[in-house]
LUMROKE-556686 format. One line per 10 residues: number of its first residue (from 1); their letters; for each residue x, y, z of N, C-alpha, C. Coordinates in steps of 0.1 Angstrom, whole numbers. Layout:
# residues N
NUM> A> X,Y,Z,X,Y,Z,X,Y,Z; ...
This chain:
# residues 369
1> XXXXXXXXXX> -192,364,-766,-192,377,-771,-204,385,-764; -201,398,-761,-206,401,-752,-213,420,-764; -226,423,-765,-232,433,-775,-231,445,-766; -227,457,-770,-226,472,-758,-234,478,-768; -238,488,-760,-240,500,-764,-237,511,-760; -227,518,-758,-223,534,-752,-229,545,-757; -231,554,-746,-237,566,-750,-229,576,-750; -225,588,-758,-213,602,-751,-222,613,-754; -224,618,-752,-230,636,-755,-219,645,-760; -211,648,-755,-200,657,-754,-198,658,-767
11> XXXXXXXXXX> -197,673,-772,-194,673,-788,-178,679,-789; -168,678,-777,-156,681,-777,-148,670,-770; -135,667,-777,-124,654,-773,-120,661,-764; -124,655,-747,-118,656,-739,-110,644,-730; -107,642,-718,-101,633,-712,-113,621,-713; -128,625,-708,-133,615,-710,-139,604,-725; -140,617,-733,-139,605,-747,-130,596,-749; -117,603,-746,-100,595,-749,-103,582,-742; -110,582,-729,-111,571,-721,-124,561,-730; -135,569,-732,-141,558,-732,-138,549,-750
21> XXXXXXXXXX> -132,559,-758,-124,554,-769,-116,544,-767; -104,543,-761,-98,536,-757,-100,518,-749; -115,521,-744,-124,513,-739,-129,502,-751; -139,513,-757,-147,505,-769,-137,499,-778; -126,505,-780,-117,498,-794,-117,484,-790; -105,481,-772,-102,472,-769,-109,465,-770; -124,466,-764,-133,456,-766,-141,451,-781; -137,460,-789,-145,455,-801,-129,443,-803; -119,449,-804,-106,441,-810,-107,427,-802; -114,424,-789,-116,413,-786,-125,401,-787
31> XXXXXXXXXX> -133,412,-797,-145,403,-808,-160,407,-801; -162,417,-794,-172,418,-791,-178,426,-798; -194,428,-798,-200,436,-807,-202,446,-799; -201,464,-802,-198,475,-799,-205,483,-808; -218,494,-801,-222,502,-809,-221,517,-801; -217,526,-809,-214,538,-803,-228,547,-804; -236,556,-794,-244,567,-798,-234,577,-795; -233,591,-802,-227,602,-799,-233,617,-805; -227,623,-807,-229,638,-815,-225,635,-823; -234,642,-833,-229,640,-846,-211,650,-847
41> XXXXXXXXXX> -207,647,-858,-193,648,-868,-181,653,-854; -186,640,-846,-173,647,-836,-157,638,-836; -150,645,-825,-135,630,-835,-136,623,-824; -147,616,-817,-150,604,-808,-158,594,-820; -166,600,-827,-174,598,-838,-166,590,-847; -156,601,-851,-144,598,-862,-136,585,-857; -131,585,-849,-122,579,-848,-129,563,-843; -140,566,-838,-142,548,-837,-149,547,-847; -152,556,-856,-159,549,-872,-143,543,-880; -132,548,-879,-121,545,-881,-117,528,-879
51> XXXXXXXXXX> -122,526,-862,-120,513,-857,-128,506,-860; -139,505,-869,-151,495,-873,-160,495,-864; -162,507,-854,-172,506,-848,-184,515,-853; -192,507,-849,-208,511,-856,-210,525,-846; -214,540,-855,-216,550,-848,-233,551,-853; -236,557,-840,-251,562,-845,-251,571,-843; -247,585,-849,-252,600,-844,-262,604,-840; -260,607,-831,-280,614,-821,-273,628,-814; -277,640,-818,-278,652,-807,-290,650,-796; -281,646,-786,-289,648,-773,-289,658,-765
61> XXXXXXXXXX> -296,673,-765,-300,685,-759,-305,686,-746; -316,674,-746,-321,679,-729,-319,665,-722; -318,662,-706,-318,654,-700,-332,643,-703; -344,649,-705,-360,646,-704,-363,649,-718; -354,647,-728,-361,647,-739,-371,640,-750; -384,642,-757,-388,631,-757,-382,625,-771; -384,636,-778,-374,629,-790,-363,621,-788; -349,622,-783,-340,619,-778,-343,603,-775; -353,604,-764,-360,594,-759,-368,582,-771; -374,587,-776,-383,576,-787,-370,571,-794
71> XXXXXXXXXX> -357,578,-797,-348,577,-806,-341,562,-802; -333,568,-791,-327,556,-783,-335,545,-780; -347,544,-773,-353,531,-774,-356,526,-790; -358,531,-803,-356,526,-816,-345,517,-814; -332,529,-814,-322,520,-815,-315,508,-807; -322,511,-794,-321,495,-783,-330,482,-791; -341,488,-795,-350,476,-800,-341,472,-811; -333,481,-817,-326,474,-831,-317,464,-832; -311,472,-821,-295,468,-821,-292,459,-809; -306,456,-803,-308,444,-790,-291,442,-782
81> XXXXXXXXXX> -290,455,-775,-277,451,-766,-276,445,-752; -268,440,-746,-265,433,-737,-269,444,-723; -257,452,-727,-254,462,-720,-251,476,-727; -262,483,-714,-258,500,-719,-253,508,-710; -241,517,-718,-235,522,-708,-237,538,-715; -237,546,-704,-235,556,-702,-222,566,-702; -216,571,-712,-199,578,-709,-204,588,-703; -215,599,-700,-219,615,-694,-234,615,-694; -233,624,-680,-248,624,-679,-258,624,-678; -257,631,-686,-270,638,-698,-279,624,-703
91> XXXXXXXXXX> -277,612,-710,-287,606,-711,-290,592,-704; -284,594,-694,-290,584,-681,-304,584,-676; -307,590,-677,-324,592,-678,-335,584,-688; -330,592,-696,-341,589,-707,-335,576,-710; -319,573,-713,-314,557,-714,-319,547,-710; -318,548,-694,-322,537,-688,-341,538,-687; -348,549,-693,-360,548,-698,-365,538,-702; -354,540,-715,-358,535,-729,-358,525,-730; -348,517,-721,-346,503,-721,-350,496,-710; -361,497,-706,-371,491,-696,-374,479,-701
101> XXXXXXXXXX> -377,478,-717,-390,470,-720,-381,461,-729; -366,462,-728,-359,457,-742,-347,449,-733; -333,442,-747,-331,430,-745,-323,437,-733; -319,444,-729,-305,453,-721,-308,445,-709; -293,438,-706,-296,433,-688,-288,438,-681; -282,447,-683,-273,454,-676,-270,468,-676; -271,477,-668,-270,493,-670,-260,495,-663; -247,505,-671,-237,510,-665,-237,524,-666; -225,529,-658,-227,546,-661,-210,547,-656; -201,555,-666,-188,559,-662,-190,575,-654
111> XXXXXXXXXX> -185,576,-645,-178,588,-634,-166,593,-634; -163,602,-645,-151,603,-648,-145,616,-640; -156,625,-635,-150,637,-626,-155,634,-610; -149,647,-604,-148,644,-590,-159,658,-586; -165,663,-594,-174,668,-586,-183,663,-583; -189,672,-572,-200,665,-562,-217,662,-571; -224,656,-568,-240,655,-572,-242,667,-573; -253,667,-585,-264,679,-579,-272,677,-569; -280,684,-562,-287,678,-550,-302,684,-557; -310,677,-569,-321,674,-576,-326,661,-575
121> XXXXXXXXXX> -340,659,-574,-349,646,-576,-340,642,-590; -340,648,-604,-336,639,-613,-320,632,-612; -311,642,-609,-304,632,-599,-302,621,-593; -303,623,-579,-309,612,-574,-312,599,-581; -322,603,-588,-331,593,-596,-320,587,-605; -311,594,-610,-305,591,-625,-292,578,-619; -291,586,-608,-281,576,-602,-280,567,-589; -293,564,-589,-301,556,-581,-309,545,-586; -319,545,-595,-326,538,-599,-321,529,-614; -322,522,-611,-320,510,-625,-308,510,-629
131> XXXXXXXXXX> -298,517,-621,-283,513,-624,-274,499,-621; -273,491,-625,-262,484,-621,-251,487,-615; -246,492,-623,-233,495,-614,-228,513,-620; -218,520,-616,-216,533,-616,-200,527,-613; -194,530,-629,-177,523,-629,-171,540,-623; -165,540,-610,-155,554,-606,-141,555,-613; -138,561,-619,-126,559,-623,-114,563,-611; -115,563,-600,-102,565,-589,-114,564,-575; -106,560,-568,-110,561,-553,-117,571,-552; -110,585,-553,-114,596,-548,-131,600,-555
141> XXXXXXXXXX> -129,598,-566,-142,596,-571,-155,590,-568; -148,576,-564,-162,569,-555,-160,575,-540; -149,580,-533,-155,584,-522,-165,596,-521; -167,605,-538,-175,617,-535,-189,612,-539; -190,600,-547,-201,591,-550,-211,584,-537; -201,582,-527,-208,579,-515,-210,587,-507; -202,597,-505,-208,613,-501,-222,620,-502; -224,617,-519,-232,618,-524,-249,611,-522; -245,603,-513,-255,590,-515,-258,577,-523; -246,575,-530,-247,565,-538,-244,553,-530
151> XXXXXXXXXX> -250,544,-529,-246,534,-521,-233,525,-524; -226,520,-517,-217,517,-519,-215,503,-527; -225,496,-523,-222,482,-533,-230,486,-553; -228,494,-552,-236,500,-567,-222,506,-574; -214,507,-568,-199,514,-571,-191,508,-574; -184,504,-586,-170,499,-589,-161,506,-593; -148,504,-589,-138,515,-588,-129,504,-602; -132,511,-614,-120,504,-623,-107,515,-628; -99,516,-627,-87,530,-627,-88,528,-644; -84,543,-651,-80,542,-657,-68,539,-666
161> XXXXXXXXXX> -61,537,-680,-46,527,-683,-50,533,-697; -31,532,-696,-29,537,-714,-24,525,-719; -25,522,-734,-18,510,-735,-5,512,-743; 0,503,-736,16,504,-737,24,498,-748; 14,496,-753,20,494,-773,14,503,-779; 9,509,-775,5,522,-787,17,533,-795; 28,532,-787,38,540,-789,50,535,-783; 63,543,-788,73,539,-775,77,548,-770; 77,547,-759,78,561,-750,95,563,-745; 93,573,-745,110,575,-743,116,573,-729
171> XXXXXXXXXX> 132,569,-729,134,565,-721,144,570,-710; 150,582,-716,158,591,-711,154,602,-713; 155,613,-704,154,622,-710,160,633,-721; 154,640,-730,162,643,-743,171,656,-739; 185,653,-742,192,662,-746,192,673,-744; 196,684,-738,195,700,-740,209,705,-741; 207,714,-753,222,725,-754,223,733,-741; 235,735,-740,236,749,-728,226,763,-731; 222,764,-720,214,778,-718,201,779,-729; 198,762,-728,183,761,-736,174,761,-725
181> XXXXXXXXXX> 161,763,-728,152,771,-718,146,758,-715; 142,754,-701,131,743,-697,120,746,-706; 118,733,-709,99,732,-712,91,727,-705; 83,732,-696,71,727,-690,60,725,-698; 54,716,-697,42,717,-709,28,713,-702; 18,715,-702,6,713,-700,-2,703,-713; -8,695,-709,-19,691,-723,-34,688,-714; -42,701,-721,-52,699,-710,-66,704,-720; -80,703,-715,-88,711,-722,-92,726,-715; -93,741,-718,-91,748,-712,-101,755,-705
191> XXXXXXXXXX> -105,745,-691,-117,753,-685,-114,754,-671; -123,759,-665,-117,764,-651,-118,758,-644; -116,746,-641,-113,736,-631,-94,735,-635; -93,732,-646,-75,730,-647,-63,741,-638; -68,752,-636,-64,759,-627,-53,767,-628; -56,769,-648,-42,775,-659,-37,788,-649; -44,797,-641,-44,808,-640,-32,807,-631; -37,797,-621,-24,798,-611,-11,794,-614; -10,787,-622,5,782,-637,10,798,-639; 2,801,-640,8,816,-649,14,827,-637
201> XXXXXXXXXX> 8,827,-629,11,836,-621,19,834,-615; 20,819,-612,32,810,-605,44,816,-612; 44,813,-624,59,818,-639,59,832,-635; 54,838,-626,54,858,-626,62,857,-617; 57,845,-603,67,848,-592,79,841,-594; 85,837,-607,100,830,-605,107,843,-616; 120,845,-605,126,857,-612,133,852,-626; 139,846,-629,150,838,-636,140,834,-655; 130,832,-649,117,825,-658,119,830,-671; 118,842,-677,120,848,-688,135,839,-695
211> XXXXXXXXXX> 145,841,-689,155,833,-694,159,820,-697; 150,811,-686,152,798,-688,143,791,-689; 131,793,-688,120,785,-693,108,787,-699; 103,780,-705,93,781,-718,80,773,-711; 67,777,-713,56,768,-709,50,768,-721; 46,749,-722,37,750,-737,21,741,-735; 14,750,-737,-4,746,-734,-7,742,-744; -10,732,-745,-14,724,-758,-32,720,-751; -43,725,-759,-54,725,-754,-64,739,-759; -78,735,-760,-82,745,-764,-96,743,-753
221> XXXXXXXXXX> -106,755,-749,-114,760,-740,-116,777,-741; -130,773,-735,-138,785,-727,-125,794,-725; -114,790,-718,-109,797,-709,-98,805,-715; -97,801,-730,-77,806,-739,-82,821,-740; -87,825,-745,-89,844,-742,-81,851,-726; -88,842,-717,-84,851,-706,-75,847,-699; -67,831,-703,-52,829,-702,-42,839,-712; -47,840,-723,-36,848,-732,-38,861,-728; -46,864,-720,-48,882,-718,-43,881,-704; -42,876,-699,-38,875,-680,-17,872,-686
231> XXXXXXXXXX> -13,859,-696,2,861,-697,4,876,-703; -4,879,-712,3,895,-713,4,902,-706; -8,905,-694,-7,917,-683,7,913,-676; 8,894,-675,23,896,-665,36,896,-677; 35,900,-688,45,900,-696,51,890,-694; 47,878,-700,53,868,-699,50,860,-718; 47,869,-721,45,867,-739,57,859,-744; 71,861,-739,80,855,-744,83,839,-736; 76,836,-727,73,822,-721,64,816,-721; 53,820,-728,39,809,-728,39,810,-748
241> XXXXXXXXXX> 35,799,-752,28,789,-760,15,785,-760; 7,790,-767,-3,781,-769,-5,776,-779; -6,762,-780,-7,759,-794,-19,753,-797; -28,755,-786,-45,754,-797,-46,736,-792; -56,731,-800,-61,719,-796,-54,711,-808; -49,700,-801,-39,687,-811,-46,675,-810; -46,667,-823,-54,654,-825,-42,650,-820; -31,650,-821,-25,639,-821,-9,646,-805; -8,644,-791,0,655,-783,10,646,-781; 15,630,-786,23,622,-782,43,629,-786
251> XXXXXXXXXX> 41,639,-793,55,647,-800,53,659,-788; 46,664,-784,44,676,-772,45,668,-760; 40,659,-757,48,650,-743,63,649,-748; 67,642,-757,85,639,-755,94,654,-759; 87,665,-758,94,677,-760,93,680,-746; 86,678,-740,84,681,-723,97,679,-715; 105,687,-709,110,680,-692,104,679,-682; 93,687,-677,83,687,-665,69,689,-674; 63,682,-667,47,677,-667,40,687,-654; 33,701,-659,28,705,-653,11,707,-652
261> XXXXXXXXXX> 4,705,-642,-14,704,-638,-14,707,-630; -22,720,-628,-26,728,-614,-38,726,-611; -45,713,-607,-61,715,-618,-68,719,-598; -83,724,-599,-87,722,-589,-93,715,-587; -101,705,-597,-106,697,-593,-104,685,-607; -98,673,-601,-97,661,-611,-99,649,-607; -110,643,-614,-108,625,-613,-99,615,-618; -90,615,-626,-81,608,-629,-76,613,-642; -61,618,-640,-61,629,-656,-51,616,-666; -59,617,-676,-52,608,-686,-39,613,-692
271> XXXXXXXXXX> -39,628,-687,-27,637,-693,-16,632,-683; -18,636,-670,-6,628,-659,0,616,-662; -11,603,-667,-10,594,-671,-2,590,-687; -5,599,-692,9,599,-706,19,603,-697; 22,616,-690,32,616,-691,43,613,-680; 34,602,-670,40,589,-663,44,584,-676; 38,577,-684,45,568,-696,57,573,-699; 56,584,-704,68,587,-712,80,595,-701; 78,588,-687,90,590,-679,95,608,-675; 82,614,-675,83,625,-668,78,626,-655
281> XXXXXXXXXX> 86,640,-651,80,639,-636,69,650,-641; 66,650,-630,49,661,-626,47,670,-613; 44,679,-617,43,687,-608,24,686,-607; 17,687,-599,5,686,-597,1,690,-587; -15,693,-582,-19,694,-572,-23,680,-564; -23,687,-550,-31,671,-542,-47,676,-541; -57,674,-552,-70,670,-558,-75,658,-559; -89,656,-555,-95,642,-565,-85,633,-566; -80,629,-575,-73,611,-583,-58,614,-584; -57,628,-578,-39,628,-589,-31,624,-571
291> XXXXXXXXXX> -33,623,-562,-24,614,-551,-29,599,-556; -37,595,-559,-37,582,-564,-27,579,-574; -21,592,-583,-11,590,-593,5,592,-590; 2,603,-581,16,611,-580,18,608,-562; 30,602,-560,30,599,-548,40,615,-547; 43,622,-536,48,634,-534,66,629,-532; 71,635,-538,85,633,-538,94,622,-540; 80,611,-546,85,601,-552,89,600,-570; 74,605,-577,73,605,-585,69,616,-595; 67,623,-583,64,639,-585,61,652,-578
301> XXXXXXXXXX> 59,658,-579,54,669,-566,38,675,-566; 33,676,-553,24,676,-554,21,691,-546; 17,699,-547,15,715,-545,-1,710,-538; -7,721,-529,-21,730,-532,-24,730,-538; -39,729,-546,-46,735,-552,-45,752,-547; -48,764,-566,-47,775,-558,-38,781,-554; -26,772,-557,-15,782,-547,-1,785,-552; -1,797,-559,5,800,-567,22,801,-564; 23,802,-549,38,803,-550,43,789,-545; 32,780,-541,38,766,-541,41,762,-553
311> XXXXXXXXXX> 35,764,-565,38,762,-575,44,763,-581; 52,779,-578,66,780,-582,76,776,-573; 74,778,-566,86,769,-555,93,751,-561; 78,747,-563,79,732,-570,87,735,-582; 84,743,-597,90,744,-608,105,746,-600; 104,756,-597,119,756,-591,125,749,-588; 121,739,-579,130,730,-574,133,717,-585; 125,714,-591,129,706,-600,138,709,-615; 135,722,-613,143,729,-624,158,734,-624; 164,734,-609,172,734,-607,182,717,-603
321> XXXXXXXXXX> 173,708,-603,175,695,-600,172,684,-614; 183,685,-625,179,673,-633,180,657,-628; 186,658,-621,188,637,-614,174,637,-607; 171,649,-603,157,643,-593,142,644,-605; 148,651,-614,136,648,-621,136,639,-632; 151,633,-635,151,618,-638,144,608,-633; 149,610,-619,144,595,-612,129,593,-608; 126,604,-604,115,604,-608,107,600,-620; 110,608,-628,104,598,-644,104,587,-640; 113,583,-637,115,567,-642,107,559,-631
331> XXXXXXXXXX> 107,564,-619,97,558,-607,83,563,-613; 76,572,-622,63,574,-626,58,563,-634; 71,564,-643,68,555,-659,68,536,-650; 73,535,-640,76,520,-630,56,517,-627; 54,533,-619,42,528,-614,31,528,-624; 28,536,-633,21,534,-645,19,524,-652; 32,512,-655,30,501,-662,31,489,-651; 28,491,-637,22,484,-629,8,482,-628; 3,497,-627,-9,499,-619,-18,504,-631; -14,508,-640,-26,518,-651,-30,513,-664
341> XXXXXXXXXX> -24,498,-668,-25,496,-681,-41,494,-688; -42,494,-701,-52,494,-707,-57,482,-705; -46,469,-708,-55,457,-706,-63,456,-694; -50,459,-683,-60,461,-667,-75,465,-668; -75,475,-675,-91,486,-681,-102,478,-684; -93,471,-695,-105,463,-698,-109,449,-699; -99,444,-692,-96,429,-679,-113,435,-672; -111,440,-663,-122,445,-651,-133,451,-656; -133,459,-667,-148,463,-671,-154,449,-678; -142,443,-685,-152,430,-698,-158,420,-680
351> XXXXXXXXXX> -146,418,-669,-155,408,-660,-165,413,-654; -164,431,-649,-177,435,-639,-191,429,-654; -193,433,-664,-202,435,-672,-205,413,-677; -192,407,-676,-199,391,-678,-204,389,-661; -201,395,-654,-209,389,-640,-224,398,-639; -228,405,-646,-239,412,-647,-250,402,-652; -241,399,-664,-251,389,-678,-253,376,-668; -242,370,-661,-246,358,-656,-253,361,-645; -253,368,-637,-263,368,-625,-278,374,-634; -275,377,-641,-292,380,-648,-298,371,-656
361> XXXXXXXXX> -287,360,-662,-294,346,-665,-299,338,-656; -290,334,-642,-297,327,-633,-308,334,-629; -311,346,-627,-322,348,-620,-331,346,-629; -328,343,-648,-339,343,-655,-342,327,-654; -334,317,-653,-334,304,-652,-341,300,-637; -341,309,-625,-349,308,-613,-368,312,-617; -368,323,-624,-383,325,-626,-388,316,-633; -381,307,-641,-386,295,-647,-387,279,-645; -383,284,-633,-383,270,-624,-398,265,-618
């Protein structure tokens, strides 16, 4: 049995809580001891207080905080963990501070986006010094990690996986009356990297749009004001949906025929990844992680970032093509439960983190020689 401690900041369920949730469960369900720090009353909070995992609420505000700081080393001395990991980061700093002097023999840190470093001393520092390892969630992520200056043997690339008992995913796709409207659907959080703007404008340049298809944004952000004021100016009020932010979007994927993400910048979208499962195709950009997902005209299509009439060109063509956007599904939903599963997830995080502990016992069994 192996003791964690994870850290999240983030006081909103986005792609990366879903991931590191889906993390911590599997590992506590494998008998390990798992303690969560987070924001207080958030539903990363909720939901692994749900799973029997021990939360400790802490608002963490500043990077260099000293409160913050006295807090988390308390709770290292308490709760004497193995290993501490970092989900965002904001408390890599003062984290791996804190636990200088305590039982922690291993420091990790998840990289779940594909933007670049800042180019600051505390930087640097945060992701240079006393890290173990820095888990990338896709290639493309550690190649901007080395870009960056992260050295390369400090880098592990573990992909992320949905698990494939959680649900049953559909296996055909559903049914349509004559002269019922496509649904494209988006499930996204709504900030300006997703790249809603160019989805919309894209639906301005297809003539036919008003009649046959429907787009539904499941997601909430900074950004829903000036998506819903941009579909009015193109009058497209009678083809966009928003339905705000969903605990639960597994009924909004199997309402889907096309899986649409325009994003500009992504490290590996867990939303692509549902709806590989559930045997849709995707329209996407070639960004960050999503060619690691979507091979182009295999499993889906892959547009420009930005570029609004490739975008519609894509809807189009698949929209006029149901057999290709079958088979597709079904080649998405093939490579997903090849390449993406949960166990895989946490097969490779549970071994990177026992080869941590054992090379930090032999070297403790060497100084005592």
């Amino acid at each position: 049995m192996i003791s964690f401690l994870f850290i999240d900041t983030e006081r909103v369920w986005r792609g990366g809580q879903a991931q590191l949730f889906t993390l911590i469960r599997g590992l506590k369900q494998r008998g390990h001891r798992v303690h969560l720090v987070c924001h207080p009353k958030t539903l990363l909070g909720e939901r692994a207080s749900e799973e029997g995992i021990q939360v400790h609420p802490l608002a963490i505000w500043s990077e260099i905080g000293l409160i913050s700081l006295f807090r988390i080393a308390a709770l290292i001395r308490a709760l004497k963990p193995e290993i501490l990991g970092f989900n965002t980061p904001k408390p890599i700093f003062i984290g791996n501070l804190a636990s200088r002097f305590t039982s922690v023999r291993a420091r990790i840190l998840f990289r779940r986006v594909n933007f670049p470093l800042r180019k600051s001393l505390l930087t640097r520092v945060k992701y240079n010094w006393g890290i173990d390892s820095i888990i990338a969630i896709s290639a493309s992520i550690r190649a901007q990690l080395q870009a960056d200056g992260v050295a390369p043997a400090r880098i592990s690339t573990i992909y992320e996986g949905l698990d494939l008992e959680a649900g049953e995913p559909r296996r055909n796709p559903v049914a349509k009356a004559p002269g019922e409207p496509l649904r494209l659907g988006t499930v996204a959080h709504l900030s300006p990297e997703k790249g809603l703007t160019y989805l919309i404008e894209a639906a301005a340049l297809i003539p036919e749009v008003r009649s046959s298809m429907r787009f539904i944004i499941v997601g909430d952000g900074r950004c829903r004001k000036g998506l819903e004021d941009l579909v009015r100016a193109r009058n497209l009020e009678s083809c966009f949906q928003f339905e705000g932010f969903k605990e639960q979007t597994i009924p909004y994927f199997e309402s889907f025929d096309i899986f649409v993400l325009p994003s500009l910048s992504e490290g590996l979208s867990s939303s692509i990844l549902t709806a590989m499962s559930m045997a849709l195709p995707v329209i996407a950009t070639n960004v960050g992680g999503i060619p690691e997902l979507i091979c182009d005209g295999e499993n889906g299509l892959l547009v420009r970032p930005a570029d609004s009439t490739g975008l519609a060109e894509a809807i189009r063509r698949l929209a006029a093509n149901p057999e290709e956007r079958f088979k597709m599904g079904q080649m998405g939903k093939k490579k997903m439960e090849k390449q993406f599963t949960l166990q895989r997830k946490i097969d490779e995080t549970e071994m990177l983190c026992k080869s941590f502990l054992e090379k930090s016992a032999s070297g403790s069994q060497r100084n005592h020689v």
